[in-house]
Every structure is written in C-alpha cells, then in structure tokens.
N, C-alpha and C positions, 0 to 999 in steps of 0.2 A: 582575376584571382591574384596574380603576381602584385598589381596593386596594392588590393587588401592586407598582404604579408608586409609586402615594403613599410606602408602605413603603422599599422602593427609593431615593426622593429624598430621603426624612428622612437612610435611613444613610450616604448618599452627602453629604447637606450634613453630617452630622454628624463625618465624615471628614475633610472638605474645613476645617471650623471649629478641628477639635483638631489637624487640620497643620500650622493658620496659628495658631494657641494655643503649639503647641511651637516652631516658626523662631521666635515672641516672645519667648520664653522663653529659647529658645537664644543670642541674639543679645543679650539685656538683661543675661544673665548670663555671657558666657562670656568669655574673654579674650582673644576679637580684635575688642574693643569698639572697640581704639583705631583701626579704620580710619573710625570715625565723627567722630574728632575735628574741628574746625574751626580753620582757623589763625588765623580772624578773631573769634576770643573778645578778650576786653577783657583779659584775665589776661596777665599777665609770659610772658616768655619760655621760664624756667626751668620756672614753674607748668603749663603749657601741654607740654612736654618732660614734665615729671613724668607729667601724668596722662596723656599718648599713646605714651611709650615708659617705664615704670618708671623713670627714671634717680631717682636717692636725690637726699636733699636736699641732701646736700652737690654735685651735677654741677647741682641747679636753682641754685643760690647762684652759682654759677662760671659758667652761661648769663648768670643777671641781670647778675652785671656786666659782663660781653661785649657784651651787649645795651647795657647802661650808656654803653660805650666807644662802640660803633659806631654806634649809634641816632642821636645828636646829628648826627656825622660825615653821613650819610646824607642826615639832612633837611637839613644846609644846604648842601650840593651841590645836593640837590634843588632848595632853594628859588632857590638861584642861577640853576641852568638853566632853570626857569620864569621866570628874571624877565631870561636872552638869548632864550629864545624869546617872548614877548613883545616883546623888543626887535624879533626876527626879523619878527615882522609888525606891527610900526609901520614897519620899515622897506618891508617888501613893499607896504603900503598908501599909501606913499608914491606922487605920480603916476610921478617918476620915480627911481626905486627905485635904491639907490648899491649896484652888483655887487660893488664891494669890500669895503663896509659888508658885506653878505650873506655874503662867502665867509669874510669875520673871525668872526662869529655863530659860521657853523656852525662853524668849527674850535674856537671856545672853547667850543660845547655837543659835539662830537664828544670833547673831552677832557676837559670835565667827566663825561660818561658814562663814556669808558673809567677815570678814578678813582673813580668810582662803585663800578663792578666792581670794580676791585682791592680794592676797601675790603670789599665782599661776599666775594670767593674769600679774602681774608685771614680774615673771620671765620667762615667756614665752615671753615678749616682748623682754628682756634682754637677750634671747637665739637667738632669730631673729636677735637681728644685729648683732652677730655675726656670722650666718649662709650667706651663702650665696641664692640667690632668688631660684637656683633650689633645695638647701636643703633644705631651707623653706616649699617649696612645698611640699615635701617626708615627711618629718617632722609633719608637720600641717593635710596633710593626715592621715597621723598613728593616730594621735590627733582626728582626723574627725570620723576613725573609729573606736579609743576605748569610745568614746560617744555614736556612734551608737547605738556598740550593747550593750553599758548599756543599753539603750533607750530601745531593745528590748529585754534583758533581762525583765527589768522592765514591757512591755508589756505582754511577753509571762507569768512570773510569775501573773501578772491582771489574764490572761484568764484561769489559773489553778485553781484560788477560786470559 
C-alpha cells in the first residue's frame, strides 16, 4: 500500500514539476513578454518602447528626441516646485506664519503642476503619432494602469488612517 502512495506522489510531483517547467518556458519565450517590462530601466526612452512594444528604430529615434525635448522641461519645473514647497514650510515653520505668504506658495505650485501636466499631455500626444494604433493601445494601457494603481494606492493609504 505504502508503495502505491509513494508511486502516486513521484507522478503527481512529477506533473506538478513539468507544468511549472512548461509556464517557464512558455513565458521566457513567447511574445507577451513585454508585460514584464519595467519603466524604471536605466535605458532611453525609445530603447525601452522598442523592446516592450516592437516599435522600429526609426519611432525609438523620434521617442529619444521627445524625450530630449520634454525631459529637461520636466525636471526644471519640478525642481522649481521643490524648492516653493520648501519655501512653503519654512514659511509654515515660522511662529507666526504670513497666510498671504502661504496662499501665494500655493498658487505658484498649483500652476507650476498644472504646466507640469500640459507639458506631459503634450508629449503624450507627440508620442501617439508616432506610434502606431495598436501601440497606442499597449501603450495608453500601461498609462491606464499606472493611474490605477496610484488611484489605489491613494485609496488604500485613506483607509489605513
């Protein structure tokens, strides 16, 4: 009887071993690798495009310089609005903290954000024509779900307070 079991477990682990041998296999080789890509590789824009959605090297060439254009734009927005909100809490840390000072802050980082965005939805647009419709797709997807799960980051951190 103990035999029978023994018997039993080899084929059943051996089943179990050549299932998860083949999903390896299936997955290493086949071509919807690209949902493994990472956005936070060290690789260009274009390069990065090429190997997660086929685009030819002439649409990675025409990302890079996009990338070229907007990238600079980007971080010096950025680094500007770091350095009102910073402003924002030296002035909050003040004892008594100037309300007008405060309301100015925010409106100059509420519009530095919203040029932020334009300068993104512009080069998203600028990325699209050069994609093709079912890149687009693949593309705008990925787009769709790193909003999500901000979205539900943002959620889930709510219902931990």
């Amino acid at each position: 009887m103990k035999k029978k079991w023994f018997i039993v477990s080899i084929i059943l682990v051996t089943i179990i071993n050549l299932s998860a041998f083949g999903t390896y296999i299936y997955n290493r080789w086949s071509h919807s690798k690209n949902i493994y890509c990472s956005s936070t590789d060290t690789v260009s824009h274009g390069c990065y495009m090429k190997r997660c959605f086929g685009i030819s090297d002439g649409q990675a060439s025409s990302l890079d310089v996009l990338e070229k254009t907007y990238k600079p734009k980007i971080e010096t927005l950025s680094g500007i609005m770091k350095d009102k909100r910073i402003e924002l809490v030296k002035e909050l840390m003040k004892e008594i903290p100037d309300h007008k000072r405060i309301q100015q802050i925010l409106q100059e980082v509420d519009s530095l954000q919203a040029q932020m965005q334009r300068e993104v939805v512009e080069r998203l647009i600028q990325e699209k024509r050069i994609l093709t419709p079912e890149q687009q797709e693949k593309f705008f997807s990925i787009v769709l779900i790193k909003f999500y799960n901000e979205k539900e980051s943002i959620i889930h951190s709510e219902r931990q307070k």
